[in-house]
C-alpha positions in Angstrom: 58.7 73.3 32.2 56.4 73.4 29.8 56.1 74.0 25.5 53.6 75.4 23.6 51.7 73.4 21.3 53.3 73.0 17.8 56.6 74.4 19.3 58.9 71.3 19.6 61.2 71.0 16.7 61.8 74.9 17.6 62.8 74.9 21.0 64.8 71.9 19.8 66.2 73.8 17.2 67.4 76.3 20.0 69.2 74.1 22.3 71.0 72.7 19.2 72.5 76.3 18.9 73.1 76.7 21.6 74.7 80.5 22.1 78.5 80.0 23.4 78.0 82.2 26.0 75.2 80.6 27.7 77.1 77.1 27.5 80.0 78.7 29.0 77.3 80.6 31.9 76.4 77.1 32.4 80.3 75.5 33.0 81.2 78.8 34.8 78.1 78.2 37.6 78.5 74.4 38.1 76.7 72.8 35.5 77.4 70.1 33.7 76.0 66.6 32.0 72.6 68.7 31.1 69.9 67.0 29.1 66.6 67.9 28.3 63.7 65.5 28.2 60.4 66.2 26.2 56.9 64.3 27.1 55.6 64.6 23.5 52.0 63.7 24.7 51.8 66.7 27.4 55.0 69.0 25.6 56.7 68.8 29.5 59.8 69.0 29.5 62.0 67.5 31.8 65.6 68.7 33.0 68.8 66.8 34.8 71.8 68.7 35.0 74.7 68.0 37.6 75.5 71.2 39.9 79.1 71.5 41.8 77.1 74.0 44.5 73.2 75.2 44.5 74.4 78.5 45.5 76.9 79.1 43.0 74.2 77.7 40.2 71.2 80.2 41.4 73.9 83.1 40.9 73.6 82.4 37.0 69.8 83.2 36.9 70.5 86.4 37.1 73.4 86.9 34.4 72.7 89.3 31.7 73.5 86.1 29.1 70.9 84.1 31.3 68.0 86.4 30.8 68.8 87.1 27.6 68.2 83.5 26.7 64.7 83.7 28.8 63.8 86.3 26.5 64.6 84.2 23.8 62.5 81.4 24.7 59.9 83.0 26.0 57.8 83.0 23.0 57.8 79.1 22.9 57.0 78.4 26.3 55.3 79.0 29.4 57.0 81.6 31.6 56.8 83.6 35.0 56.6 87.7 34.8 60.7 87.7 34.3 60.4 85.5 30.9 61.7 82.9 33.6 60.3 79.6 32.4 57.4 78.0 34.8 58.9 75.7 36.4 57.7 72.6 39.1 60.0 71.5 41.8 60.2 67.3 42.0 60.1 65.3 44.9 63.1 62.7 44.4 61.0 59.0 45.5 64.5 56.7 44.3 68.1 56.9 43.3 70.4 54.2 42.7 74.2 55.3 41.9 
């Protein structure tokens, strides 16, 4: 995903206040230990979140409470036609548990 420039401490801001609702969207499809990295130099950010079941986590994407956050964020950041924000698949290379 991807910031807009000058947009950082704001879509920081955001995720500290986090609206109750989407947190418990997040528990209630499968999520947990989420955190958000930011690349200051490119403003990419970078996310990790433990899922119980992929299925179960795509349902959430389509929640009212999920797109309502979209639309909430799309102002600061790069997003699809939905408000969705653009987002690049990675290609795992290592993993040590």
């Amino acid at each position: 995903m991807k910031l807009y420039p000058g947009m950082e401490q704001e879509y920081e801001k955001r995720h500290n206040e986090l609206w109750p609702e989407m947190e418990q969207m997040i528990h209630a499809h499968g999520g947990k230990n989420y955190t958000i990295f930011l690349d200051k130099e490119t403003l990419t950010l970078f996310a990790v979140i433990e899922i119980e079941d992929e299925a179960l986590w795509a349902q959430g994407a389509d929640t009212a409470i999920n797109r309502k956050w979209w639309d909430f964020m799309a102002d600061i950041m790069e997003t699809n036609a939905d408000n969705s924000p653009v987002a690049v698949a990675l290609h795992e290379i290592f993993h040590l548990d």
